[in-house]
N, C-alpha and C positions, 0 to 999 in steps of 0.2 A: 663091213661096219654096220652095228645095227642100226636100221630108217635107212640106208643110202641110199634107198630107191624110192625115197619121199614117200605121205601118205596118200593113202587112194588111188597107186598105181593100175590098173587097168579094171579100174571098178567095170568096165559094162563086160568084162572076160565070158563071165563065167554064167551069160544069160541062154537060155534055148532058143534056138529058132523058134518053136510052137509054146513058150510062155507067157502066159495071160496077162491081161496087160495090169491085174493088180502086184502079177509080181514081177513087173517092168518097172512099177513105183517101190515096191520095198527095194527092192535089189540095193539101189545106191546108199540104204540111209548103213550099212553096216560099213562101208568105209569111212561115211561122214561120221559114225559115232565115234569110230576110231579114231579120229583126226582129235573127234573133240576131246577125247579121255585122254591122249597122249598128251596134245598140248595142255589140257588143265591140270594135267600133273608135271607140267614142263615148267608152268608159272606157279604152284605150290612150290616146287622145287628152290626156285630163285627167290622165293618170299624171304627176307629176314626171319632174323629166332624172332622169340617174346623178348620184352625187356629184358634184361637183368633183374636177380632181385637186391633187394639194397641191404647195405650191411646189416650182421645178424645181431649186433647188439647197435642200438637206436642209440644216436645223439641223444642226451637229456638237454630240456628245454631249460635256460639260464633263468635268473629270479626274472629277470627283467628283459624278455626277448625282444631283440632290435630289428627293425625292417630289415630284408633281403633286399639287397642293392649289385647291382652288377660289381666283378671286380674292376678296378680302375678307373671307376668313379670317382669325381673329387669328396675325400672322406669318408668312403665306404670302408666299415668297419669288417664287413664281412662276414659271415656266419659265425654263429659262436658255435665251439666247435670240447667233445669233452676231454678233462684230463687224464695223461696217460705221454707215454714216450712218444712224441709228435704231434703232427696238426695234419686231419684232412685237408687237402688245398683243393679248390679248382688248378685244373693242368693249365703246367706253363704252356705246355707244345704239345703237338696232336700231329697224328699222321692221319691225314685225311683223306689220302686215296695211294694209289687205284686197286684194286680187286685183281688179285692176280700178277699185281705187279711188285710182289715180295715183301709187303707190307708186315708180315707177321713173321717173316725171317728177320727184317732191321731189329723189330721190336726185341725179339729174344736176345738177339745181339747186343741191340743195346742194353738190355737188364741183366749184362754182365758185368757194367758201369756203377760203383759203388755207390755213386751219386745219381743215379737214376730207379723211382719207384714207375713201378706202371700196371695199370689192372688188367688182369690176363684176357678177360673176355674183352669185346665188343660190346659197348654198353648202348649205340644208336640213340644216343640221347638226343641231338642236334639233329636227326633227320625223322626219328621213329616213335621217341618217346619222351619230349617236349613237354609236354601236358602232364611230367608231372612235376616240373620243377627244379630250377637248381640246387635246394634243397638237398631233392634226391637224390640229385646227380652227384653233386660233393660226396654225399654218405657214398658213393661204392668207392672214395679214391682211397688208397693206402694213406697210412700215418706218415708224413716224411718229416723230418730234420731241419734245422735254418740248412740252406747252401742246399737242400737236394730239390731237385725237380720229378714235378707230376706230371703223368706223361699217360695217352692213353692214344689208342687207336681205332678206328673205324674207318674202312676206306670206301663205303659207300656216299661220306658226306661230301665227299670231293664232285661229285654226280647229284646231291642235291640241292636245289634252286634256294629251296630256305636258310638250308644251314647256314653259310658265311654273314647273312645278319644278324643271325641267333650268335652264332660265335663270337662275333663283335658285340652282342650285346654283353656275353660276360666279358669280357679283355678285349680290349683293340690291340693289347701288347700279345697277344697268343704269338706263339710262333707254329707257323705249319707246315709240315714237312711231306711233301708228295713224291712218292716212290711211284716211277714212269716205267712202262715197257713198248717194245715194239709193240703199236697199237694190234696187227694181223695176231703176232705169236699170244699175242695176250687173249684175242678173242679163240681162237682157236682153247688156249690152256682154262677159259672158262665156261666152252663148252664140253672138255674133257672134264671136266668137272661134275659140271651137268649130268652128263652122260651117263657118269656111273652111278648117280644118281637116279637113275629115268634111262635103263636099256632102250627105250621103247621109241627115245624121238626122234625126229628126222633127220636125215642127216645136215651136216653141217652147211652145205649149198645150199640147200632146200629153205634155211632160216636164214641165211647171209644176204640171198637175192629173189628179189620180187618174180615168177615168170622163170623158171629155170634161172638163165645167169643175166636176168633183166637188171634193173637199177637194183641198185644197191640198199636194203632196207634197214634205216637209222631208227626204225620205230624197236627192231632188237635191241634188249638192252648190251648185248655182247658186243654187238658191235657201235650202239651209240656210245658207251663210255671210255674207247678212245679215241671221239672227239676230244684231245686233251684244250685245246686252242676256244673252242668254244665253253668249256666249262670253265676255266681258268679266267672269262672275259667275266662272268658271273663274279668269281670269286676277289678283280680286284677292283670291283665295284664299293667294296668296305674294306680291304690290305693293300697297302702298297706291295708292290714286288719285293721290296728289303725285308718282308715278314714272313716269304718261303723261302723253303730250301728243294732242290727237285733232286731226286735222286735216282740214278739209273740201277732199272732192276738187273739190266745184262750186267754191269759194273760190280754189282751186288753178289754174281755170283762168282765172277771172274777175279776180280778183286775186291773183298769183302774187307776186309781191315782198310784201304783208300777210301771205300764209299761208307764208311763207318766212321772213319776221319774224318771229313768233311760233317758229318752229323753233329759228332761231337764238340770240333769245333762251333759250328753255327751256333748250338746246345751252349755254350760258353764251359764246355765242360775240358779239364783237361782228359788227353789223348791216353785214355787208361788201357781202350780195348784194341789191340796191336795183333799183326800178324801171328804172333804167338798163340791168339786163343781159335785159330782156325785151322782146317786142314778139312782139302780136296775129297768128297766121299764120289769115289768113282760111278758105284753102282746109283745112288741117286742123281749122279751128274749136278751135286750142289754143296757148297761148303756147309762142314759142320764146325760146331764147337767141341774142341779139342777136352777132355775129359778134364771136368770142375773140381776143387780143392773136395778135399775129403772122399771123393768120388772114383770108383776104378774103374768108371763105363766112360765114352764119349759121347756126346749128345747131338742127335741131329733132328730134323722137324717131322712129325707124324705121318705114316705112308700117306695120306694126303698130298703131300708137298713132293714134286719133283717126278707126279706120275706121269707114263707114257700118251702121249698127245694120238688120238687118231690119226690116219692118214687124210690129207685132203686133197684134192687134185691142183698139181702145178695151175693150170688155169683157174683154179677159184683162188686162189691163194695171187696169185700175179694180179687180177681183177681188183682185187683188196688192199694191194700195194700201189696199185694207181689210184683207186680212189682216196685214201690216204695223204698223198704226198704231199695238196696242197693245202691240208689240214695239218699234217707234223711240220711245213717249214713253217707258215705262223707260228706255230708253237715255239720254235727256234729260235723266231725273231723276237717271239715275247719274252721269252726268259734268258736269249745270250745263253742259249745252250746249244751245239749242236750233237743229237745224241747218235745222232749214225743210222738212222732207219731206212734211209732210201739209197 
Protein backbone atom coordinates (compact mmCIF):
# COMPACT_ATOMS: atom_id res chain seq x y z
CA UNK A 1 0.00 0.00 0.00
CA UNK A 2 1.41 3.25 -0.91
CA UNK A 3 3.22 5.40 2.36
CA UNK A 4 2.97 1.89 4.50
CA UNK A 5 6.27 2.41 5.57
CA UNK A 6 5.44 6.01 6.83
CA UNK A 7 7.66 9.01 5.81
CA UNK A 8 11.22 9.38 6.37
CA UNK A 9 11.89 5.67 6.79
CA UNK A 10 15.59 5.28 7.22
CA UNK A 11 16.44 8.85 6.28
CA UNK A 12 20.30 8.58 7.73
CA UNK A 13 20.52 5.06 5.05
CA UNK A 14 22.12 6.31 2.39
CA UNK A 15 25.16 8.54 4.15
CA UNK A 16 29.01 7.64 3.61
CA UNK A 17 31.29 6.79 6.14
CA UNK A 18 33.83 9.60 4.76
CA UNK A 19 30.91 12.48 4.05
CA UNK A 20 31.49 15.92 4.95
CA UNK A 21 29.86 17.01 7.55
CA UNK A 22 27.79 19.78 5.25
CA UNK A 23 26.28 16.91 3.76
CA UNK A 24 25.57 15.29 7.09
CA UNK A 25 23.35 18.45 7.38
CA UNK A 26 21.58 18.43 3.95
CA UNK A 27 21.15 14.72 3.96
CA UNK A 28 17.88 14.80 6.20
CA UNK A 29 16.02 17.82 4.74
CA UNK A 30 14.93 15.53 1.59
CA UNK A 31 12.82 13.29 3.58
CA UNK A 32 11.68 16.29 5.80
CA UNK A 33 10.51 18.00 2.40
CA UNK A 34 8.89 15.05 1.62
CA UNK A 35 6.87 14.73 4.65
CA UNK A 36 6.04 18.32 4.25
CA UNK A 37 4.69 18.02 0.35
CA UNK A 38 2.78 14.89 1.08
CA UNK A 39 1.18 16.01 4.15
CA UNK A 40 0.32 19.54 2.54
CA UNK A 41 -1.29 17.92 -0.23
CA UNK A 42 -2.99 15.50 2.35
CA UNK A 43 -4.76 18.76 3.98
CA UNK A 44 -5.48 20.43 0.49
CA UNK A 45 -6.96 17.27 -0.23
CA UNK A 46 -9.67 17.26 2.80
CA UNK A 47 -10.20 21.09 2.20
CA UNK A 48 -13.89 21.62 1.25
CA UNK A 49 -15.01 22.79 -2.37
CA UNK A 50 -15.69 26.72 -2.75
CA UNK A 51 -19.13 27.85 -2.09
CA UNK A 52 -21.62 27.02 -4.27
CA UNK A 53 -22.80 29.47 -6.62
CA UNK A 54 -26.28 30.80 -6.04
CA UNK A 55 -29.00 30.66 -8.36
CA UNK A 56 -28.44 31.75 -12.02
CA UNK A 57 -31.41 33.97 -12.18
CA UNK A 58 -31.52 36.44 -8.92
CA UNK A 59 -34.43 36.89 -6.77
CA UNK A 60 -35.89 40.36 -7.82
CA UNK A 61 -36.08 42.82 -4.90
CA UNK A 62 -40.08 43.44 -3.86
CA UNK A 63 -41.40 47.36 -3.95
CA UNK A 64 -40.97 47.30 -0.45
CA UNK A 65 -38.08 44.90 0.99
CA UNK A 66 -38.70 43.61 4.42
CA UNK A 67 -35.84 42.71 7.05
CA UNK A 68 -34.32 39.13 7.00
CA UNK A 69 -35.67 37.53 10.07
CA UNK A 70 -34.85 33.92 10.96
CA UNK A 71 -37.41 31.37 10.15
CA UNK A 72 -39.74 30.68 13.22
CA UNK A 73 -39.50 33.85 14.59
CA UNK A 74 -42.56 35.15 16.02
CA UNK A 75 -43.93 36.96 12.76
CA UNK A 76 -41.34 36.47 10.47
CA UNK A 77 -42.54 36.97 7.08
CA UNK A 78 -39.63 35.47 5.50
CA UNK A 79 -37.94 36.36 2.41
CA UNK A 80 -39.87 37.60 -0.38
CA UNK A 81 -39.22 35.22 -2.75
CA UNK A 82 -40.16 35.73 -7.03
CA UNK A 83 -43.19 34.54 -8.91
CA UNK A 84 -43.26 31.28 -10.66
CA UNK A 85 -44.48 27.43 -9.85
CA UNK A 86 -43.28 27.45 -6.10
CA UNK A 87 -41.41 29.03 -3.31
CA UNK A 88 -37.57 28.87 -2.39
CA UNK A 89 -37.94 27.73 1.21
CA UNK A 90 -35.20 27.54 3.79
CA UNK A 91 -34.91 23.46 4.54
CA UNK A 92 -37.18 21.84 6.67
CA UNK A 93 -34.46 18.96 7.49
CA UNK A 94 -30.76 18.61 6.84
CA UNK A 95 -28.63 15.65 6.87
CA UNK A 96 -25.79 16.85 8.90
CA UNK A 97 -23.33 14.22 9.02
CA UNK A 98 -21.27 11.98 9.04
CA UNK A 99 -18.82 11.90 5.98
CA UNK A 100 -18.72 8.56 4.76
CA UNK A 101 -21.43 7.40 6.48
CA UNK A 102 -23.93 7.15 3.41
CA UNK A 103 -25.01 10.59 3.44
CA UNK A 104 -25.48 11.11 -0.20
CA UNK A 105 -26.91 7.51 -0.81
CA UNK A 106 -30.13 8.37 1.74
CA UNK A 107 -30.16 11.72 -0.04
CA UNK A 108 -30.72 10.19 -3.73
CA UNK A 109 -32.84 7.87 -2.05
CA UNK A 110 -34.87 9.95 -0.72
CA UNK A 111 -35.28 12.32 -3.97
CA UNK A 112 -37.13 9.52 -5.21
CA UNK A 113 -39.89 10.88 -2.84
CA UNK A 114 -42.33 13.01 -4.87
CA UNK A 115 -42.62 15.17 -2.04
CA UNK A 116 -39.08 15.56 -1.42
CA UNK A 117 -36.91 18.64 -3.31
CA UNK A 118 -33.28 18.86 -2.36
CA UNK A 119 -29.99 20.65 -3.94
CA UNK A 120 -27.62 18.24 -5.20
CA UNK A 121 -24.48 19.81 -4.17
CA UNK A 122 -23.17 20.64 -0.70
CA UNK A 123 -23.83 23.99 -0.20
CA UNK A 124 -21.55 24.37 3.49
CA UNK A 125 -23.36 27.29 4.20
CA UNK A 126 -23.66 26.50 8.14
CA UNK A 127 -20.03 25.55 8.55
CA UNK A 128 -17.91 27.29 5.40
CA UNK A 129 -19.95 29.97 3.89
CA UNK A 130 -22.00 31.87 6.65
CA UNK A 131 -20.68 35.24 5.71
CA UNK A 132 -22.82 35.38 3.05
CA UNK A 133 -26.18 35.20 4.29
CA UNK A 134 -29.37 33.53 4.43
CA UNK A 135 -30.26 35.46 1.73
CA UNK A 136 -27.96 33.44 -0.18
CA UNK A 137 -28.50 30.55 1.10
CA UNK A 138 -32.30 30.36 0.30
CA UNK A 139 -31.43 31.39 -3.46
CA UNK A 140 -29.54 27.85 -4.20
CA UNK A 141 -32.84 25.81 -2.66
CA UNK A 142 -35.26 24.41 -5.36
CA UNK A 143 -38.88 25.86 -5.91
CA UNK A 144 -41.10 23.54 -3.82
CA UNK A 145 -45.08 23.26 -3.58
CA UNK A 146 -47.28 23.80 -0.22
CA UNK A 147 -46.96 19.96 1.46
CA UNK A 148 -43.21 19.43 -0.06
CA UNK A 149 -40.05 19.69 1.89
CA UNK A 150 -36.66 21.38 1.40
CA UNK A 151 -34.09 19.34 2.10
CA UNK A 152 -30.32 19.61 1.68
CA UNK A 153 -27.18 17.91 2.86
CA UNK A 154 -23.66 18.54 4.20
CA UNK A 155 -22.27 16.19 6.43
CA UNK A 156 -19.36 18.08 7.69
CA UNK A 157 -21.81 20.36 9.84
CA UNK A 158 -22.39 17.53 12.10
CA UNK A 159 -18.21 18.02 13.19
CA UNK A 160 -18.75 21.62 13.30
CA UNK A 161 -18.77 23.62 16.73
CA UNK A 162 -20.85 26.67 15.05
CA UNK A 163 -23.10 25.19 12.93
CA UNK A 164 -25.98 23.96 15.31
CA UNK A 165 -26.44 27.64 16.66
CA UNK A 166 -26.33 29.07 13.18
CA UNK A 167 -28.87 26.26 12.49
CA UNK A 168 -31.03 27.30 15.34
CA UNK A 169 -30.74 30.57 14.42
CA UNK A 170 -32.71 29.94 11.17
CA UNK A 171 -35.41 27.19 12.70
CA UNK A 172 -35.37 25.62 16.09
CA UNK A 173 -38.09 23.40 14.13
CA UNK A 174 -35.16 21.99 11.52
CA UNK A 175 -35.17 18.45 11.73
CA UNK A 176 -31.75 16.54 11.43
CA UNK A 177 -30.95 13.67 10.31
CA UNK A 178 -27.54 12.00 11.06
CA UNK A 179 -26.41 8.98 9.00
CA UNK A 180 -23.79 6.96 11.52
CA UNK A 181 -21.26 4.21 10.66
CA UNK A 182 -18.89 2.01 12.50
CA UNK A 183 -16.70 4.81 13.63
CA UNK A 184 -13.01 2.32 12.55
CA UNK A 185 -14.86 1.25 9.04
CA UNK A 186 -15.75 4.80 8.49
CA UNK A 187 -12.34 6.12 9.03
CA UNK A 188 -10.65 3.58 7.32
CA UNK A 189 -13.31 4.33 3.98
CA UNK A 190 -12.26 8.10 4.45
CA UNK A 191 -8.93 7.43 4.08
CA UNK A 192 -9.59 5.28 1.13
CA UNK A 193 -10.84 8.13 -0.16
CA UNK A 194 -8.10 10.23 0.49
CA UNK A 195 -5.93 8.01 -0.88
CA UNK A 196 -6.88 8.04 -4.14
CA UNK A 197 -6.70 11.28 -4.06
CA UNK A 198 -2.87 11.82 -2.74
CA UNK A 199 -1.03 8.27 -3.82
CA UNK A 200 1.64 9.52 -1.93
CA UNK A 201 0.52 9.70 1.98
CA UNK A 202 1.26 7.61 4.67
CA UNK A 203 -0.05 4.96 5.51
CA UNK A 204 -3.02 4.43 7.34
CA UNK A 205 -1.15 3.51 11.05
CA UNK A 206 1.21 6.09 10.44
CA UNK A 207 -1.90 9.01 10.77
CA UNK A 208 -4.17 6.87 13.08
CA UNK A 209 -1.28 6.59 16.03
CA UNK A 210 1.01 9.00 17.50
CA UNK A 211 4.72 6.98 17.85
CA UNK A 212 4.10 3.83 15.69
CA UNK A 213 0.91 2.31 17.56
CA UNK A 214 1.44 5.01 20.56
CA UNK A 215 -1.97 6.93 21.66
CA UNK A 216 -4.22 7.28 19.40
CA UNK A 217 -4.33 10.68 17.58
CA UNK A 218 -7.85 12.70 17.79
CA UNK A 219 -6.12 15.70 16.17
CA UNK A 220 -6.81 13.50 12.51
CA UNK A 221 -9.81 14.62 11.29
CA UNK A 222 -10.54 10.82 10.27
CA UNK A 223 -10.53 9.60 13.13
CA UNK A 224 -11.78 12.69 15.42
CA UNK A 225 -15.22 12.59 13.44
CA UNK A 226 -16.32 9.51 14.87
CA UNK A 227 -16.16 10.82 18.10
CA UNK A 228 -20.10 10.66 17.44
CA UNK A 229 -20.84 11.12 21.50
CA UNK A 230 -18.89 14.10 21.77
CA UNK A 231 -20.24 16.00 18.82
CA UNK A 232 -23.82 15.21 19.36
CA UNK A 233 -23.04 16.84 23.11
CA UNK A 234 -22.38 20.08 21.01
CA UNK A 235 -25.41 19.66 19.01
CA UNK A 236 -27.95 19.30 21.78
CA UNK A 237 -26.90 22.27 23.42
CA UNK A 238 -29.71 24.06 20.90
CA UNK A 239 -32.01 20.47 19.73
CA UNK A 240 -33.61 18.53 21.93
CA UNK A 241 -32.98 14.77 20.96
CA UNK A 242 -36.81 14.60 19.49
CA UNK A 243 -35.33 16.87 16.44
CA UNK A 244 -32.94 14.00 15.13
CA UNK A 245 -33.21 11.13 13.53
CA UNK A 246 -29.96 8.77 13.48
CA UNK A 247 -29.47 6.44 10.86
CA UNK A 248 -27.50 3.40 10.39
CA UNK A 249 -25.24 3.46 7.36
CA UNK A 250 -24.62 -0.50 7.79
CA UNK A 251 -28.69 -0.77 7.82
CA UNK A 252 -28.47 1.64 4.77
CA UNK A 253 -26.92 -0.70 2.81
CA UNK A 254 -28.30 -3.95 3.99
CA UNK A 255 -31.68 -2.90 4.20
CA UNK A 256 -32.29 0.33 2.40
CA UNK A 257 -36.04 0.53 1.91
CA UNK A 258 -36.23 -0.04 6.43
CA UNK A 259 -33.80 2.71 6.85
CA UNK A 260 -35.48 4.78 4.30
CA UNK A 261 -38.77 4.11 6.35
CA UNK A 262 -37.84 5.35 9.20
CA UNK A 263 -36.71 8.76 7.29
CA UNK A 264 -39.67 9.15 5.87
CA UNK A 265 -41.69 8.63 8.43
CA UNK A 266 -39.73 11.08 10.80
CA UNK A 267 -39.97 13.41 7.30
CA UNK A 268 -43.93 13.13 8.17
CA UNK A 269 -43.77 11.85 4.62
CA UNK A 270 -45.98 9.02 3.56
CA UNK A 271 -43.86 5.68 2.83
CA UNK A 272 -43.67 6.25 -1.01
CA UNK A 273 -40.08 4.75 -1.56
CA UNK A 274 -40.37 0.82 -0.75
CA UNK A 275 -38.50 -2.18 -1.35
CA UNK A 276 -39.46 -1.92 -4.88
CA UNK A 277 -37.19 0.78 -5.94
CA UNK A 278 -34.04 -1.17 -4.77
CA UNK A 279 -32.00 -4.08 -5.75
CA UNK A 280 -28.54 -5.51 -4.50
CA UNK A 281 -25.62 -4.31 -6.93
CA UNK A 282 -23.11 -7.15 -6.15
CA UNK A 283 -20.11 -5.91 -7.83
CA UNK A 284 -20.38 -2.40 -5.77
CA UNK A 285 -21.38 -4.37 -2.73
CA UNK A 286 -24.29 -1.57 -2.29
CA UNK A 287 -27.90 -1.06 -3.16
CA UNK A 288 -29.00 0.54 -6.17
CA UNK A 289 -32.02 2.13 -7.46
CA UNK A 290 -33.84 -0.02 -9.59
CA UNK A 291 -34.30 1.58 -13.23
CA UNK A 292 -36.57 5.25 -13.06
CA UNK A 293 -39.92 5.76 -14.99
CA UNK A 294 -39.21 6.60 -18.61
CA UNK A 295 -35.60 5.22 -18.01
CA UNK A 296 -34.18 1.69 -19.35
CA UNK A 297 -30.86 2.00 -17.26
CA UNK A 298 -30.76 1.31 -13.43
CA UNK A 299 -29.08 3.85 -11.41
CA UNK A 300 -26.37 3.43 -8.84
CA UNK A 301 -23.83 6.09 -7.04
CA UNK A 302 -20.72 7.24 -8.96
CA UNK A 303 -17.45 4.98 -8.79
CA UNK A 304 -16.65 7.05 -5.89
CA UNK A 305 -19.18 5.35 -3.69
CA UNK A 306 -18.50 1.56 -2.63
CA UNK A 307 -14.64 1.68 -3.60
CA UNK A 308 -12.16 -0.94 -2.30
CA UNK A 309 -10.80 0.01 1.26
CA UNK A 310 -6.98 -0.77 1.69
CA UNK A 311 -5.79 -3.22 3.80
CA UNK A 312 -4.96 -2.33 7.37
CA UNK A 313 -3.45 -4.57 9.78
CA UNK A 314 -5.70 -6.58 12.26
CA UNK A 315 -3.86 -4.87 15.12
CA UNK A 316 -4.23 -1.23 13.98
CA UNK A 317 -7.73 -1.95 13.30
CA UNK A 318 -8.41 -4.11 16.94
CA UNK A 319 -6.36 -0.78 18.60
CA UNK A 320 -9.34 1.41 17.05
CA UNK A 321 -11.99 -0.66 18.27
CA UNK A 322 -10.86 -0.40 21.77
CA UNK A 323 -10.32 2.94 21.69
CA UNK A 324 -13.73 3.50 20.53
CA UNK A 325 -15.78 1.47 22.61
CA UNK A 326 -16.38 3.76 25.28
CA UNK A 327 -17.12 6.51 23.00
CA UNK A 328 -19.86 4.47 20.69
CA UNK A 329 -21.71 3.09 24.16
CA UNK A 330 -22.42 6.90 25.24
CA UNK A 331 -23.41 7.48 22.09
CA UNK A 332 -25.90 4.54 22.71
CA UNK A 333 -26.94 5.72 25.68
CA UNK A 334 -27.54 9.17 24.37
CA UNK A 335 -29.69 8.38 21.52
CA UNK A 336 -31.51 4.77 22.71
CA UNK A 337 -29.79 3.24 19.86
CA UNK A 338 -27.84 0.33 19.95
CA UNK A 339 -26.11 0.13 16.74
CA UNK A 340 -23.88 -3.15 16.91
CA UNK A 341 -20.29 -1.74 16.62
CA UNK A 342 -18.55 -3.42 19.42
Amino acid sequence: MAGSGGVGGGAGGGQGAGAGPGAALRAPRAPLLLAALVLGAYCLCTLPSRCPPAARAPVPAPARAEPLRAVGSPGAPGLPVASGPGRRRFPQALIVGVKKGGTRALLEFLRLHPDVRAIGSEPHFFDRCYERGLAWYRSLMPRTLDGQITMEKTPSYFVTREAPGRIHGMSPDTKLIVVVRNPVTRAISDYAQTLSKTPGLPSFRALAFRHGLGPVDTAWSAVRIGLYAQHLDNWLRFFPLSRFLFVSGERLVSDPAGEVGRVQDFLGLKRVVTDKHFYFNATKGFPCLKKAQGSSNPRCLGKSKGRPHPRVPAAVVQRLRDFYRPFNRKFYQMTGQDFGWD
